[in-house]
N, C-alpha and C positions, 0 to 999 in steps of 0.2 A: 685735792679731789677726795681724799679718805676723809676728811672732817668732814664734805657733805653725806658722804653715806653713812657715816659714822651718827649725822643728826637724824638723816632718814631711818633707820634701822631706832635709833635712839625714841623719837618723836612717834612711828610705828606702835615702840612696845607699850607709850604710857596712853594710846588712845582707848577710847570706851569707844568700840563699834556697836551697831546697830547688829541685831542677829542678822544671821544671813535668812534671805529674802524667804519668805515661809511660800511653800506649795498648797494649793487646793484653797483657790480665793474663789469666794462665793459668787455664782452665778450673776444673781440680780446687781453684785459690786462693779463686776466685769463689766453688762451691760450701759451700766450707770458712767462707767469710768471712758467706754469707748462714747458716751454721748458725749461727752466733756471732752474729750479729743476733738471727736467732728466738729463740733459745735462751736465751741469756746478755745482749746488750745491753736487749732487750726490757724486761726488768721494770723499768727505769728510764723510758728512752727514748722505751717505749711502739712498738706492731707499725709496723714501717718506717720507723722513727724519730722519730713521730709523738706526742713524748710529752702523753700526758694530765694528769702530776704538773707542774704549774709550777714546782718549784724545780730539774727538769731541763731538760736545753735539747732542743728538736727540732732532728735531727740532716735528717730528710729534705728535698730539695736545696740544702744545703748543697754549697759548694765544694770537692773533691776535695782538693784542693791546700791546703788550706784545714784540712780535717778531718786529713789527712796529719800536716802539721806539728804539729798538736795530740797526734794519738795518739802522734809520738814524744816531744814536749816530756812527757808523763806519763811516758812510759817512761825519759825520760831524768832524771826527775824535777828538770827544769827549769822546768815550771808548777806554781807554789804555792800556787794560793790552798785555801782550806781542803779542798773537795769534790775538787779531785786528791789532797791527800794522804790524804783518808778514803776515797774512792773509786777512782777513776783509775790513781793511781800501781801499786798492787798489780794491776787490772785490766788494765792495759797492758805491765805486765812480759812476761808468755809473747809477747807477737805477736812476729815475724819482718816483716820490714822487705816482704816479701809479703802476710802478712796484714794491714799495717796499710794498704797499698795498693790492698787487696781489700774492708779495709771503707770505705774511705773512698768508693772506686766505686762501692760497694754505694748507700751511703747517699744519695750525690748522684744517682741516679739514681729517687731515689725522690720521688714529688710531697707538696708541703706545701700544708697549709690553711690559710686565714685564722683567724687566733685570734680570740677574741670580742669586741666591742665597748667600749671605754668610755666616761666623761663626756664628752659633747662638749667642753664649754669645758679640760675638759684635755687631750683629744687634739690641739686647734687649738695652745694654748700648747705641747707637746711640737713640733709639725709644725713652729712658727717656729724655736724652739729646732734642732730634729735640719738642717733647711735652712739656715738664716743665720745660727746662733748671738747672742751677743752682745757686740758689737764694746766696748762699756763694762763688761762685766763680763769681758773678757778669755776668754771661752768660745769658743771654734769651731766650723765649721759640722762637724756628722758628717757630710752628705752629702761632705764633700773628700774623703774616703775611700773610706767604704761607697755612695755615689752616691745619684742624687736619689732612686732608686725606693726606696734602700735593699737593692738586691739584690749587694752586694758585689762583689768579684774574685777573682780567687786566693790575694790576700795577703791580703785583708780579710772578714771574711765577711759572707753578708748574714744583713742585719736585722728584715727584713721575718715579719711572723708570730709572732715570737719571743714566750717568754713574760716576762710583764708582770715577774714577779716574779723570774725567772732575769738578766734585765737589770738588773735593782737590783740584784741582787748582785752581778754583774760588775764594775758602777760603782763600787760600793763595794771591791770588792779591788783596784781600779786606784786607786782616791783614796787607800787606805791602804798602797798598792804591795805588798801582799798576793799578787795578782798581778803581777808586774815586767815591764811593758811600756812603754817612754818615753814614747811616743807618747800612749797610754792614759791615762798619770800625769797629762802635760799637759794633756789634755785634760779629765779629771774632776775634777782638783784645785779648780777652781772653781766646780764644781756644789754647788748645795743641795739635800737631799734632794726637796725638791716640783718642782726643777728636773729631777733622774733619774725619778720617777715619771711625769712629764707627757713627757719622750720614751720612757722606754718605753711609756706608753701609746699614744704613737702608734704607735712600732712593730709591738708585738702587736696593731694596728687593720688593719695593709696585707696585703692579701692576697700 
């Protein structure tokens, strides 16, 4: 358990982050950026980022700083897992380092709802899991990061709401480093699939 935090804390201190998310984004950006939500992000995402399809992610309050990073990592086509390069990657090309800071304000700004309910005895098993991990199977707590509520930070995003089925896939292009994030690698490498199912299910349980 201490060698994971020990890489988290480690891999933390040698990243270059993006400044944090700057205030007082230009009006006509705004406007531009919420057309591009309606219009274009929507059929995926669903109206305010609220999506209704589970194999996308809801975007609505999410972290700024957070969403940021990600629309450039597409554009810069340094996030790989499959649905950037089939989706994203081309999508995130046109933004201007304005628009991508316009939707991301956009989006954090908007209220999310609790996802639907599951089996209880697998949301409990996910709950111990996503909090304490498992100090004998060499798993970690997600809360170190994403925190207890699950409601993330700027580096990390939150979790909370998420769908059931878009976090299985995540886990899974971190365990096949599909998507290449260290942290992520470590952390999922040791999961079994009933073990990703039962914390996403908690997740998509929290409001």
């Amino acid at each position: 358990m201490h060698r994971y935090l020990a890489m988290i804390l480690a891999v933390l201190g040698s990243l270059v982050l993006r400044p944090a998310y700057p205030e007082g984004i230009d009006p006509a950006d705004q406007a531009a950026a919420r057309r591009v939500a309606i219009g274009t992000c929507a059929s995926c995402h669903g109206p305010q980022g609220r999506s209704i399809l589970p194999k996308y992610p809801i975007l609505a309050g999410q972290h700024a700083n957070y969403l940021a990073a990600q629309l450039h990592a597409f554009k810069d086509k340094t996030r790989g897992d499959p649905d950037a390069l089939g989706y994203m990657w081309g999508m995130a090309s046109p933004l201007s380092d304005a628009s991508i800071a316009a939707l991301a304000d956009y989006y954090s700004r908007q209220i999310s709802l609790p996802g639907p309910g599951s089996k209880p005895s697998l949301v409990e098993v996910g709950k111990e899991l996503y909090l304490h991990g498992n100090v004998d199977k060499g798993i970690p707590a997600c809360a170190t990061c994403h925190g207890a509520n699950a409601g993330g930070n700027d580096n990390f995003p939150s979790l909370a709401g998420q769908h059931e089925q878009y976090l299985i896939k995540q886990l899974n292009s971190f365990q096949s480093n599909l998507r290449n994030v260290a942290i992520m690698h470590g952390v999922a490498q040791g999961l079994k699939i009933e073990q990703m199912r039962a914390v996403a299910a908690y997740l998509q349980s929290l409001p």
